[in-house]
N, CA, C and O of each residue as an XYZ file, in Angstrom:
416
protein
N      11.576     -6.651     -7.281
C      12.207     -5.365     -7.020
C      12.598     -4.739     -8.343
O      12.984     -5.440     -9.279
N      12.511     -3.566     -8.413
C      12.729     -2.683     -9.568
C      14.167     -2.353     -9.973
O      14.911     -1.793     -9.168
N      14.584     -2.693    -11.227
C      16.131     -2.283    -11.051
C      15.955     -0.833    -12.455
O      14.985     -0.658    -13.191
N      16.931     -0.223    -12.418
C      16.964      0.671    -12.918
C      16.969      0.474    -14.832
O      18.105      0.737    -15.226
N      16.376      0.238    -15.577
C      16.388     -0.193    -16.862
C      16.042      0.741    -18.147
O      15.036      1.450    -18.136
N      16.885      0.703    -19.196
C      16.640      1.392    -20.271
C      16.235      0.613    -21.268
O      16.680     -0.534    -21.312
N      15.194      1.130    -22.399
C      14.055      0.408    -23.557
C      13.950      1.572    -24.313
O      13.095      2.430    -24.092
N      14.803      1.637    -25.217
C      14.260      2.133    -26.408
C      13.597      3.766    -26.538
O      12.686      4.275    -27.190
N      14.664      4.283    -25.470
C      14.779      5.871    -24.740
C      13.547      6.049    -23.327
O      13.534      6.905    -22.442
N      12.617      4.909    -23.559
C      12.207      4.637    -21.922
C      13.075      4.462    -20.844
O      14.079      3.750    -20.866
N      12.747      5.002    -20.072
C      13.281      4.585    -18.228
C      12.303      4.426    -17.570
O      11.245      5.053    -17.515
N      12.761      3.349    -16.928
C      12.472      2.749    -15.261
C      13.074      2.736    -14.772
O      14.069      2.014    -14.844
N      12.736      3.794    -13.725
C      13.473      4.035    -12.504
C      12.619      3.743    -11.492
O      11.431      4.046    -11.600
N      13.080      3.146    -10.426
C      11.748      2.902     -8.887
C      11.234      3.796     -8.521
O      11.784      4.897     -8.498
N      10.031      3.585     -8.127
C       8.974      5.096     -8.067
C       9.745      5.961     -6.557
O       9.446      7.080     -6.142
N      10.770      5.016     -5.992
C      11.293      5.404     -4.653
C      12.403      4.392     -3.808
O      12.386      3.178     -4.009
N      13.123      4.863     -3.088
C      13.373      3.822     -2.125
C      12.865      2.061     -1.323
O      11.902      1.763     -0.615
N      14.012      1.237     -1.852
C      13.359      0.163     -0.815
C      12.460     -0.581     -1.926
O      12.133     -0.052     -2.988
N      12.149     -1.738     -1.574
C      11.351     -2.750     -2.779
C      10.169     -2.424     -3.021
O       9.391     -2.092     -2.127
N       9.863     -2.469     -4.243
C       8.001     -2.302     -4.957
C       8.112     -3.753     -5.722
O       9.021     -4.480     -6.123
N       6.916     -3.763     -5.702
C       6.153     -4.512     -7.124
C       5.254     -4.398     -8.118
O       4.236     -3.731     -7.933
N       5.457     -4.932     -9.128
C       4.625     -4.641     -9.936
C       2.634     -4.980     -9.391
O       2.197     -5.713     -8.504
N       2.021     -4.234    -10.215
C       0.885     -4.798     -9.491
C      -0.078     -5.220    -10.832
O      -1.125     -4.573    -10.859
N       0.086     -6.179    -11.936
C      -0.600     -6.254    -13.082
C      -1.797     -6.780    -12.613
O      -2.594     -6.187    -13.339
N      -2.438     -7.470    -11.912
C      -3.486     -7.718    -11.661
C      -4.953     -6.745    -11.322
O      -6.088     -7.047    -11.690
N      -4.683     -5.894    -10.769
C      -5.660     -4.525    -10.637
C      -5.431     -3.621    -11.636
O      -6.335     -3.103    -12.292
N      -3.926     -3.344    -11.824
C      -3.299     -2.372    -13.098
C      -2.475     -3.037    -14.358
O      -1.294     -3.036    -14.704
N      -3.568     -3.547    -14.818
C      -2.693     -4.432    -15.863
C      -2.205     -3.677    -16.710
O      -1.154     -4.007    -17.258
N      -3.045     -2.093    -17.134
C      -2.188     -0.819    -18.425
C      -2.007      0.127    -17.872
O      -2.832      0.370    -16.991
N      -0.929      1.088    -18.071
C      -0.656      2.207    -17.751
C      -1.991      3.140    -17.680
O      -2.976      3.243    -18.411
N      -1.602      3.743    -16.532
C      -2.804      4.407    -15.718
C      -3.155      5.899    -16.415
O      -2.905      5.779    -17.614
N      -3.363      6.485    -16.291
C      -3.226      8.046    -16.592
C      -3.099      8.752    -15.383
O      -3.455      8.458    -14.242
N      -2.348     10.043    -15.983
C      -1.688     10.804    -14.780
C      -2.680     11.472    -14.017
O      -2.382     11.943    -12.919
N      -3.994     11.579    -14.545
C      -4.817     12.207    -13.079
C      -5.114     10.912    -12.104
O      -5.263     10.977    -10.884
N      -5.154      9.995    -12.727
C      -5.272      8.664    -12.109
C      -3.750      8.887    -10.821
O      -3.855      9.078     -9.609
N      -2.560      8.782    -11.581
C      -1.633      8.697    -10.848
C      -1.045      9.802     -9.807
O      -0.194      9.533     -8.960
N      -1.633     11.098    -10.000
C      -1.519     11.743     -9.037
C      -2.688     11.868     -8.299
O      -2.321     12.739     -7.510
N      -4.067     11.565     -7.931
C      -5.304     10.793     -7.148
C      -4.921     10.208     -6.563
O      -4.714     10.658     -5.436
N      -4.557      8.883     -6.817
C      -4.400      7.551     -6.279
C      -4.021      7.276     -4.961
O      -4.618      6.990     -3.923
N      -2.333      7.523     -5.452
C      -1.509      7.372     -4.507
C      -1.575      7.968     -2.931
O      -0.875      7.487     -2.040
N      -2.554      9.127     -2.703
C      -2.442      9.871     -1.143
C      -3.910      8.817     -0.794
O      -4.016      8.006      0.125
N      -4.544      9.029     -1.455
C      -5.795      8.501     -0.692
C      -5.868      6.876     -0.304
O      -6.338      6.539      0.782
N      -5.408      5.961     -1.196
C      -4.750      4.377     -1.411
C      -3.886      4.189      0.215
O      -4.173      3.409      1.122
N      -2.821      5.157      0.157
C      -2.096      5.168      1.329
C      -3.020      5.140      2.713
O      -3.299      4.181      3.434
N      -3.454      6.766      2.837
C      -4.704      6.682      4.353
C      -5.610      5.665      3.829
O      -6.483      5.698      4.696
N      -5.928      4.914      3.110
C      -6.955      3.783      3.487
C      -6.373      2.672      3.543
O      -7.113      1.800      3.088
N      -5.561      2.344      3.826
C      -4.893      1.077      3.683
C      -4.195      1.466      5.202
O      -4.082      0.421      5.843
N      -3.848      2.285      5.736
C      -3.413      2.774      6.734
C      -4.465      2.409      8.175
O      -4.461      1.772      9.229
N      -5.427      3.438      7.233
C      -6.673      3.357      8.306
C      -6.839      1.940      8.855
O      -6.798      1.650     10.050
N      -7.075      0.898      7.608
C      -7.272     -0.400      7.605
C      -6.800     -1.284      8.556
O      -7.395     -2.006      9.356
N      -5.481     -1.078      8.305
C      -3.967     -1.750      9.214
C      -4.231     -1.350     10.435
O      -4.398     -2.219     11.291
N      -4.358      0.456     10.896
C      -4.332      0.271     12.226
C      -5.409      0.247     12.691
O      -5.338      0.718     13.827
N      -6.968     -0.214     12.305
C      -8.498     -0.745     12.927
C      -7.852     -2.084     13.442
O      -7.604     -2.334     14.622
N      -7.618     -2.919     12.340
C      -7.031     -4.266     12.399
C      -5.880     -5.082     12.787
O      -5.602     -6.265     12.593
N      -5.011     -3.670     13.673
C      -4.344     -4.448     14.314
C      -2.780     -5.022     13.305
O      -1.804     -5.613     13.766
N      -2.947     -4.717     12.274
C      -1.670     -5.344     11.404
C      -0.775     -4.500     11.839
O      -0.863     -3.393     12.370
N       0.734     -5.658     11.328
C       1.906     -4.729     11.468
C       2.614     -4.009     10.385
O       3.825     -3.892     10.199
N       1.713     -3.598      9.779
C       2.007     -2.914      8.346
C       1.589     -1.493      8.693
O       0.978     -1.388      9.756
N       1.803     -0.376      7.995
C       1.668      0.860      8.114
C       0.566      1.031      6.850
O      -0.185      2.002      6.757
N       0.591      0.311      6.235
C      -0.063      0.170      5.209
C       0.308      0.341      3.435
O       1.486      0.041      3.239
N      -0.150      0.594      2.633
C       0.462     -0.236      1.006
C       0.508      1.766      0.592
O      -0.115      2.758      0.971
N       1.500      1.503     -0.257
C       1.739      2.698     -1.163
C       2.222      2.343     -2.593
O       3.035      1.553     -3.073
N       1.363      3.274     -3.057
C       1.869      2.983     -4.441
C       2.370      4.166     -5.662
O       1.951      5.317     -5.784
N       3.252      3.556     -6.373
C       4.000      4.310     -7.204
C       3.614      3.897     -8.756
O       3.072      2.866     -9.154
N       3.962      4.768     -9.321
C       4.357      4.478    -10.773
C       5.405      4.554    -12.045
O       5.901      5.679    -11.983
N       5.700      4.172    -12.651
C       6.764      4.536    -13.823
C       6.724      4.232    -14.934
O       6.881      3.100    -15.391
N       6.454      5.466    -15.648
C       5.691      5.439    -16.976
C       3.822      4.951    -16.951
O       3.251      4.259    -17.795
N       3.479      5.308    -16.246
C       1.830      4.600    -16.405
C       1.956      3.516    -15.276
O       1.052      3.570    -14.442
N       2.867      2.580    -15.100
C       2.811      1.383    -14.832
C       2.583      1.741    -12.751
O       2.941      2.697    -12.062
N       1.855      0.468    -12.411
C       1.711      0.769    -11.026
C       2.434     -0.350    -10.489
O       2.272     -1.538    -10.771
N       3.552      0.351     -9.387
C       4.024     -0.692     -8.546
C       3.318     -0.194     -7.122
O       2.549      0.766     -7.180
N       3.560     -0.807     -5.913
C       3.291     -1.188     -5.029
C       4.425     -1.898     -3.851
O       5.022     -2.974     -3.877
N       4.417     -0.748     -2.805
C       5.305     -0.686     -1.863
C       4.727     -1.204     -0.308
O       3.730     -0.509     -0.114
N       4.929     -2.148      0.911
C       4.491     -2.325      1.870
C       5.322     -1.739      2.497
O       6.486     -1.851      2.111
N       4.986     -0.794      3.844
C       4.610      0.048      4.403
C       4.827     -0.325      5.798
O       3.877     -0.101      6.549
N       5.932     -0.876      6.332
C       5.633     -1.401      8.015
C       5.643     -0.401      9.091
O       6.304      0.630      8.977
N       4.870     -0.688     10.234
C       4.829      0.088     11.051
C       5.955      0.307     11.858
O       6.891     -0.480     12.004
N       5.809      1.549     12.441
C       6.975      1.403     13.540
C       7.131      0.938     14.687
O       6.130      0.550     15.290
N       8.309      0.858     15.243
C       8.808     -0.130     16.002
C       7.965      0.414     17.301
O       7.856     -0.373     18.242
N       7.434      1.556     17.398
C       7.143      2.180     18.778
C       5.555      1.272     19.065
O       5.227      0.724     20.118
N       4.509      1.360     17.373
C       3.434      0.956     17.654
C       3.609     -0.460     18.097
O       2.864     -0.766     19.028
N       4.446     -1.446     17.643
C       3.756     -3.207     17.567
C       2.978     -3.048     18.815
O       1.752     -2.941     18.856
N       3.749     -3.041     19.792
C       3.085     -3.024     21.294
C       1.167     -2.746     21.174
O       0.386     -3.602     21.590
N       0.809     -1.748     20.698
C      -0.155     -1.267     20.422
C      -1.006     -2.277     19.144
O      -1.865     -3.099     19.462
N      -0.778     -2.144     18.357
C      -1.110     -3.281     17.034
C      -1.157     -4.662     17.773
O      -2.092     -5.295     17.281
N      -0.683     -5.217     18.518
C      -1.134     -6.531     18.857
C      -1.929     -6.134     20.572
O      -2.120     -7.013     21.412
N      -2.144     -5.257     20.699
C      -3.643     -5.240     21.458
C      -4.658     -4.911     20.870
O      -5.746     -5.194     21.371
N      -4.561     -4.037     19.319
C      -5.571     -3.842     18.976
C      -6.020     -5.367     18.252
O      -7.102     -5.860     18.568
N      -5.201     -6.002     17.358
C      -5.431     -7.464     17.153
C      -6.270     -8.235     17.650
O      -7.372     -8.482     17.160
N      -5.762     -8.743     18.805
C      -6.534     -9.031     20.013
C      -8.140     -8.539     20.723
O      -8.904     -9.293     21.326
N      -8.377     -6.893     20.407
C      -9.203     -6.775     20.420
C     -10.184     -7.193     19.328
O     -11.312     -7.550     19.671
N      -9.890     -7.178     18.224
C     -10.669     -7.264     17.108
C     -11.323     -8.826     16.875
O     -12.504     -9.063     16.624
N     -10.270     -9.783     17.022
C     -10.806    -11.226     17.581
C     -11.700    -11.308     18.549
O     -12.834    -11.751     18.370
N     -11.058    -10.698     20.145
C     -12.419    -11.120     20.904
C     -13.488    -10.306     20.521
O     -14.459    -10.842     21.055
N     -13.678     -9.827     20.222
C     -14.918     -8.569     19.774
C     -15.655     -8.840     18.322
O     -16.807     -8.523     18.029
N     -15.044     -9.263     17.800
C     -15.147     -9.463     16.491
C     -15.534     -8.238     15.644
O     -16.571     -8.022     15.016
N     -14.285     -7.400     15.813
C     -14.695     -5.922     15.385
C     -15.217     -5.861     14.218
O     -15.931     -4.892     13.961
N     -14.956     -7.027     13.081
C     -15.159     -6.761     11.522
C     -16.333     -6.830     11.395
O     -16.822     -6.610     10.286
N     -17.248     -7.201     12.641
C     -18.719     -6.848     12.347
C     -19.685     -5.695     11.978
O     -20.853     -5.680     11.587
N     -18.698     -4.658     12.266
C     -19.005     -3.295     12.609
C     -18.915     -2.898     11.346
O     -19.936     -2.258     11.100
N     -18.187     -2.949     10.374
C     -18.010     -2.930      9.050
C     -18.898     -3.766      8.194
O     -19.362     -3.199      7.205
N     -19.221     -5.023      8.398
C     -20.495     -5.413      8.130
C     -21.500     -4.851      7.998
O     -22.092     -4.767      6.922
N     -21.978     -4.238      9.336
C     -23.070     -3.565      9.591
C     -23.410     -2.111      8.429
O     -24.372     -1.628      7.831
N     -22.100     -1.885      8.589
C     -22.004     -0.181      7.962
C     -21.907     -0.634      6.551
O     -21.814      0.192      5.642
């Protein structure tokens, strides 16, 4: 979790509300800002899309930045869908929906 920190007239501040993480493994250097204003809307609806094909109880991943740097926020769904998300689950096992994505 991000706490609020000063470096040498740098700030980090959390890209938002509620816990992120760092994400050095995909974003190991500060990104650039067309990068960082791109990213973040489209990252969201596909990770979204993802979650609700598949049935997860996530809303899906969002991500922020500060100073270049990319953190990464999970996204849970709401309380209205689970009901819904664990039939789609269910469907995707017996069906084996991830075939369909295969295919394509």
């Amino acid at each position: 979790m991000i706490k609020s920190v000063t470096s040498n007239e740098l700030r980090f501040e959390p890209p938002g509300p509620g816990s992120w993480v760092q994400d050095p493994v995909h974003f190991p250097r500060p990104m650039t800002r067309y990068w960082q204003e791109l990213h973040p809307p489209a990252f969201k609806k596909g990770t979204n899309d993802f979650a609700r094909f598949y049935g997860l109880l996530i809303d899906g991943l969002q991500m922020g930045y500060v100073n270049g740097i990319a953190y990464r926020q999970v996204l849970p769904a709401t309380e209205a869908e689970i009901p819904e998300r664990f039939k789609r689950a269910e469907q995707v096992f017996t069906q084996k929906l991830w075939r369909e994505q295969l295919r394509d």
